[in-house]
N, C-alpha and C positions, 0 to 999 in steps of 0.2 A: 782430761783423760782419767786423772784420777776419780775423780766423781761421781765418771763414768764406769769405775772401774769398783767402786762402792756399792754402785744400784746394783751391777751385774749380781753382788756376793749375794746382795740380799733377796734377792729373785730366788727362792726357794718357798716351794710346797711338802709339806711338813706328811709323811705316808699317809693313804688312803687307806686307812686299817679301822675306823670305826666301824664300819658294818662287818669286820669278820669275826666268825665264830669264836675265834681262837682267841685270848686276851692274855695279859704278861702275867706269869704265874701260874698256867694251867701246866698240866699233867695228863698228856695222853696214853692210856693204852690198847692199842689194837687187839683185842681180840679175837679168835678164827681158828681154821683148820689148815691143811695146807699150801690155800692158796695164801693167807696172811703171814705163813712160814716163810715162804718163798722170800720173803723182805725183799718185795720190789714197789709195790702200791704204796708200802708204808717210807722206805724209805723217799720214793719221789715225795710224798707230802712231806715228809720232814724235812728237805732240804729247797723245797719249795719256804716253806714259811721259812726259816733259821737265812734264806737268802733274798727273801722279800720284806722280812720286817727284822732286822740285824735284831734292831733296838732291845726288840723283848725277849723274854726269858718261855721259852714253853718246851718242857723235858718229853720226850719219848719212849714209850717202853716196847718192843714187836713182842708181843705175847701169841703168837701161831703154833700149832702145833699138827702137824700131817695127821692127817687122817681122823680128827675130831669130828665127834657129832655133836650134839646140843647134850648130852647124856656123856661126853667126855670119850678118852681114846687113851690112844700110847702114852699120853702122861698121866693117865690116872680119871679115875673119873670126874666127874663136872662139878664137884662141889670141891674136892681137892685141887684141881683144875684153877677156879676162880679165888680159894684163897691161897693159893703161894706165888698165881702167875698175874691175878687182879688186883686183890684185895690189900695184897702185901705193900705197893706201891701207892695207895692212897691216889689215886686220878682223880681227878676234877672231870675230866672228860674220858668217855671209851668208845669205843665202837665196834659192834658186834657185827661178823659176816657167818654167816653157818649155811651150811644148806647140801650145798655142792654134794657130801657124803650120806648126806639125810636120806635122802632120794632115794638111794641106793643104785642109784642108775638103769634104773626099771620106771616102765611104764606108771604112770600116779597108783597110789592105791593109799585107799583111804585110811586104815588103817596106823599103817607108815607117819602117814600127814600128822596123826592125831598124835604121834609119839613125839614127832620133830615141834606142832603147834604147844604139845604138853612143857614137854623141854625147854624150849626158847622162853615160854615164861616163865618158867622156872629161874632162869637165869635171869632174866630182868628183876623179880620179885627179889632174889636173894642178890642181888648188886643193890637195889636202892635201899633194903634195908641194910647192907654193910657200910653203902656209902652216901647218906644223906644227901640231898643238893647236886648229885653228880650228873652231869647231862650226858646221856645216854645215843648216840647216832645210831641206832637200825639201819644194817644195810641190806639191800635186799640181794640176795647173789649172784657173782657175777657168771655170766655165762655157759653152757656145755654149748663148742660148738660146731652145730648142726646146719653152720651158713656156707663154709669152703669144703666142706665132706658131707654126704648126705644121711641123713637122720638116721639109726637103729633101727626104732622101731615109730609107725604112726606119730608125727607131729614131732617125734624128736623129745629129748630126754630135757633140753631148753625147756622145752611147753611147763614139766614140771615143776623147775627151776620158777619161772613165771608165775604158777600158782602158788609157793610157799613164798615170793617174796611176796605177793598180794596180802597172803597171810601177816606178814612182816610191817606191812604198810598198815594193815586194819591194826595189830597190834602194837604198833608205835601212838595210834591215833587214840588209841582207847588207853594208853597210859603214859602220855604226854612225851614221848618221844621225838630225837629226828630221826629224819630216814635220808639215805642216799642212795639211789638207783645205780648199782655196778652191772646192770642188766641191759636195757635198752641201749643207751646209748653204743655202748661196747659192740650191740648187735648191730646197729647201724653203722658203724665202723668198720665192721666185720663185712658186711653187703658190700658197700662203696670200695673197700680193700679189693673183694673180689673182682668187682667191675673193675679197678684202676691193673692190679697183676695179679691175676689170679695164680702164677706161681707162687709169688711170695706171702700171697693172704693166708695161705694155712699157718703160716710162722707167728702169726699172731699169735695164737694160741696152739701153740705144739703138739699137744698130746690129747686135743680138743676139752680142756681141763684147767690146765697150769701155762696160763700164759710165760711170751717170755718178755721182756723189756720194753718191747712197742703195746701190747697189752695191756700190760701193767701200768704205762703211762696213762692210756683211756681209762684206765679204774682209775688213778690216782685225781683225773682231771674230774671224773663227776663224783669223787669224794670231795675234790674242794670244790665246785659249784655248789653243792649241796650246802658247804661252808662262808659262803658268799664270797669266796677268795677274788681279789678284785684283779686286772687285764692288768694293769699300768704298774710300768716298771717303773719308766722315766718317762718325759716328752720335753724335747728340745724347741724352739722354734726362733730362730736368728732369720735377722735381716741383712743381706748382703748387701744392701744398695745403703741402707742406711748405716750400717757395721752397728745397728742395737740387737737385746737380748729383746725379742716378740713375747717371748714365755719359757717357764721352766715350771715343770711340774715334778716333783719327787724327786731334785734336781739341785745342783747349785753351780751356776756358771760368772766365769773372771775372767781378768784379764784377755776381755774379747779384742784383737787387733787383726782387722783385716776378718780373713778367713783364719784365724788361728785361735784357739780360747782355751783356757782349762776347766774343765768339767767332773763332777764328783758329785754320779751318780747314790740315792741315799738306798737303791737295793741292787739287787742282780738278776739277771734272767735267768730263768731255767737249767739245770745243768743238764746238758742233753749232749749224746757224743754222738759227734758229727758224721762218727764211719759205718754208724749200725743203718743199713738199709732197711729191717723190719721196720725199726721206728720211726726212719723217714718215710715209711709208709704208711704208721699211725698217723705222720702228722697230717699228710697230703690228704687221707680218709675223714676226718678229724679236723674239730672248729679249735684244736688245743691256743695255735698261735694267737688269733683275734682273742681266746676268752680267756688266756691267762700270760700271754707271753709278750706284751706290746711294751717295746724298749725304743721310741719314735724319735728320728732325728730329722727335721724339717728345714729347709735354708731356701728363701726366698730371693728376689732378687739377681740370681746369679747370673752372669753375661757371655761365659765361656759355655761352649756344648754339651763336654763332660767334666765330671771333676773326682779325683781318687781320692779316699776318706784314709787318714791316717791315725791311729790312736798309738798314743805313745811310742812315735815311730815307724810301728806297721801296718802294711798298707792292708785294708781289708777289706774292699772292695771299692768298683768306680763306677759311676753313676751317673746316668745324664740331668741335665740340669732341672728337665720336668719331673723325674725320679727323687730328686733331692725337694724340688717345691712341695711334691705330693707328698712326701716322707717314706723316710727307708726306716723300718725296723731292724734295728739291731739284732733283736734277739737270736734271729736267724746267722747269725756271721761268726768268724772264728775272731771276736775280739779277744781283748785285755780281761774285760767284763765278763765275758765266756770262759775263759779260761780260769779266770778266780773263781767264777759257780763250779766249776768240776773238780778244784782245790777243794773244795766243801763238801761237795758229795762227795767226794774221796774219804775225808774224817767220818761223813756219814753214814758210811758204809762198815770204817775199821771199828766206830764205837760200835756198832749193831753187831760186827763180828765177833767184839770181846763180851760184848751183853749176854750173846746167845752160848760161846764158849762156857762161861762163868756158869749158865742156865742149868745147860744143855748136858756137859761133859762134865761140870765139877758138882754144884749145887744138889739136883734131881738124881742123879744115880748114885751120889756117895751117903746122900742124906740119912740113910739109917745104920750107915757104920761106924761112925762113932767115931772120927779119924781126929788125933790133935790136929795135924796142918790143915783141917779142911776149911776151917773156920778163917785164919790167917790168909789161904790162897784164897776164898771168895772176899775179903776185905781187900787183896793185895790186886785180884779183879777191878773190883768195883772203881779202887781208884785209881788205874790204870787208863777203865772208860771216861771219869771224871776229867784225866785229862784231855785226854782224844775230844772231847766235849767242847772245854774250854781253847783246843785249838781248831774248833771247828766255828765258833762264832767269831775268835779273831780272825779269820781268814774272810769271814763273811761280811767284817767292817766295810764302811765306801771308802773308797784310795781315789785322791784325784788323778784327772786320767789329760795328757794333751792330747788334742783335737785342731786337725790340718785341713782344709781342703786344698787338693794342687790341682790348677787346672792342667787336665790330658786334651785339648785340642788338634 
C-alpha cells in the first residue's frame, strides 16, 4: 500500500501553459472606452489566469475609460490618455478595444471611419515607440446589439461595428499585431440566447452597449481563445475495480483506498456565481465550459448504480455509475474548488476597486493641485492594492481536497 501510495503522489502533470500567451512576468494593460471601464471582461481574464496558472506572476492594469474614442475623451485626450493610464506602467502586453464610440452610432460614413482608422494608428505607432518589444492584442469591438431588439437603422449600427473591426484586423496584419474577435462570437451567443429565452436574451447586453456579467464572460472567453488559454483544469481517472490511479493530469492524487483519495488540484475552475441566470444563459448559448472550463473526474469500474461525490465532506452532487465512467465535470458544481475560485475573484475585483479609486478619484483630478498628502495617499493606495494582490494569489494556491464516493442504491 505504501508503494502504492508513492506512485499515486507522483502521478502528476505539470500545467499545460506552454502555448499561452501570457508568460511569468508580463504586465498587462487593457486599454478601451467604457466597455473596458466596466471591469467585467478584464476582470474574468484576470482571475482566469491568476486561478489557472497560481505559479506565475502576471500583474494587471483596467486602464478604460467611458466614453473614449481613438482621439481620447473624459480623461484627456489620447496622447495624455496613453502616457499616465499606458505608458506609466511599462506593460509587456496591452490590449486595445475602441470603436463602440467611434461610430457614433450612425449609419457608416466615411468620413468618421477615416478619423477612427487615422486615430487607432496613431495609437499603435506611439505605443511601440514608447514601448519597445510590447505585444500588442487588437481587438475588434464587441458588439451593438441589434440581435434581441431590432436594428435602428438598415443593417443595424453592428454592421458598422463590423467594418471598423475589419479595419482592425487589416491593421494588426500590416503591423504585426494580435487580434481578438469580441464581435462574432458574442453575436452568435446573442442568436442562440434568443432561440433558448428570448426574455432573458436581452440581459446580455442591457442597454444594447454595455453588456452585463453573462456578456462580459463571452468577451472574456474569446479574449482568451485568442490567447491560446487552454480547457484543462484537472482530469482525474481512477479505477474502481482495480483501486489504481488510470491518470491525473494537472493533478496529484494519494492515498487512494477504496473509493476514497486525496486529491490537490494544481489550478481552479472559473469563478462563476452560480445564482446569476444571465450567465447561465451565456453559458448554455456558449462553448465557454468545453473550451475553457473542463475540471473532469472519471471512475471506472463501479458496481453500485449510483454514487454521491463528496469533497471535503460535502456532498456535491450524485451520479450514476455510467455518468461517473463517462466523467462529470466539476467545473459546473458548487465545490471546495468553486468556492476558492470566487475567494479570488473576490480579491480580484477589491484590487480593481482600489486601482481605479487611487486612478479615478485621487490621482486624475487632484493632479494639478499641488496637494502635500496627495502624494503619500496614492503611495498609501498603491500599497494597499499590493496587498489585496498578494492575498489574491495566496488564496489561488492548490489545497488538497478529500474525495468520497458513497454508494446511493
Amino acid at each position: 500500500m505504501r508503494k502504492l501510495a508513492l506512485s499515486l503522489l507522483l502521478a502528476v502533470c505539470a500545467p499545460a501553459q506552454s502555448g499561452f500567451y501570457l508568460k511569468d512576468g508580463d504586465r498587462v494593460v487593457f486599454y478601451g472606452d467604457s466597455i473596458t471601464d466596466q471591469r467585467l471582461y478584464t476582470t474574468f481574464v484576470e482571475s482566469y489566469v491568476v486561478t489557472r496558472f497560481p505559479q506565475i506572476r502576471v500583474d494587471f492594469i483596467h486602464s478604460g475609460w467611458g466614453g473614449d474614442r481613438v482621439t481620447g475623451g473624459g480623461g484627456g485626450p489620447v496622447d495624455l490618455r496613453l502616457e499616465r493610464d499606458v505608458f506609466a506602467y511599462r506593460p509587456t502586453v496591452m490590449t486595445i478595444m475602441l470603436g463602440m464610440n467611434d461610430g457614433r452610432y450612425r449609419a457608416f460614413e466615411e468620413s468618421i471611419f477615416q478619423t477612427f482608422a487615422d486615430g487607432y494608428q496613431h495609437i499603435v505607432t506611439s505605443v511601440k515607440k514608447a514601448l519597445p518589444g510590447i505585444r500588442i492584442t487588437a481587438i475588434r469591438p464587441s458588439p451593438y446589439d441589434d440581435v434581441t431588439r431590432p436594428p435602428l437603422f438598415e443593417r443595424g449600427y453592428n454592421s458598422v461595428l463590423v467594418r471598423y473591426g475589419d479595419y482592425v484586423e487589416q491593421l494588426a496584419k500590416q503591423q504585426n499585431l494580435d487580434v481578438a474577435d469580441l464581435n462574432a462570437s458574442v453575436v452568435a451567443a446573442l442568436e442562440k440566447a434568443k432561440a433558448l429565452d428570448p426574455e432573458q436574451a436581452p440581459n446580455l447586453i442591457r442597454d444594447r452597449v454595455h453588456p452585463g456579467p453573462g456578456g462580459h464572460l463571452l468577451m472574456a472567453e474569446a479574449l482568451l481563445k485568442a490567447w491560446n488559454a487552454p480547457s484543462l483544469v484537472s482530469e482525474v481517472e481512477i479505477d474502481a475495480r482495480g483501486k489504481t490511479l488510470v491518470r491525473a493530469r494537472n493533478a496529484r492524487v494519494r492515498d487512494l483506498e477504496g473509493l476514497t483519495w486525496t486529491e490537490t488540484d494544481e489550478a481552479l475552475p472559473m469563478p462563476l456565481d452560480p445564482q446569476d441566470a444571465v450567465l447561465g444563459l451565456a453559458l448554455r448559448s456558449s462553448d465557454f465550459v468545453d473550451a475553457l472550463d473542463r475540471q473532469i473526474l472519471r471512475v471506472n469500474g463501479l458496481e453500485g448504480p449510483r454514487y454521491a461525490l463528496r469533497i471535503d465532506g460535502d456532498e456535491v452532487g450524485v451520479f450514476s455509475k455510467e455518468q461517473l465512467a463517462e466523467g462529470v465535470n466539476l467545473a459546473g458544481l458548487s465545490t471546495p474548488m468553486a468556492k476558492q475560485a470566487l475567494e479570488v475573484h473576490a480579491f480580484t475585483l477589491k484590487h480593481n476597486n482600489i486601482h481605479f479609486a487611487r486612478w479615478r478619484q485621487v490621482q486624475t483630478p487632484l493632479d494639478k493641485d499641488s496637494l502635500d498628502r496627495s502624494r503619500p495617499a496614492l503611495v498609501a493606495l498603491d500599497d494597499l492594492e499590493k496587498e489585496l494582490i498578494v492575498r489574491q494569489r495566496a488564496a489561488a494556491q492548490p489545497r488538497a481536497r478529500k474525495f468520497e464516493l458513497v454508494s446511493r442504491e
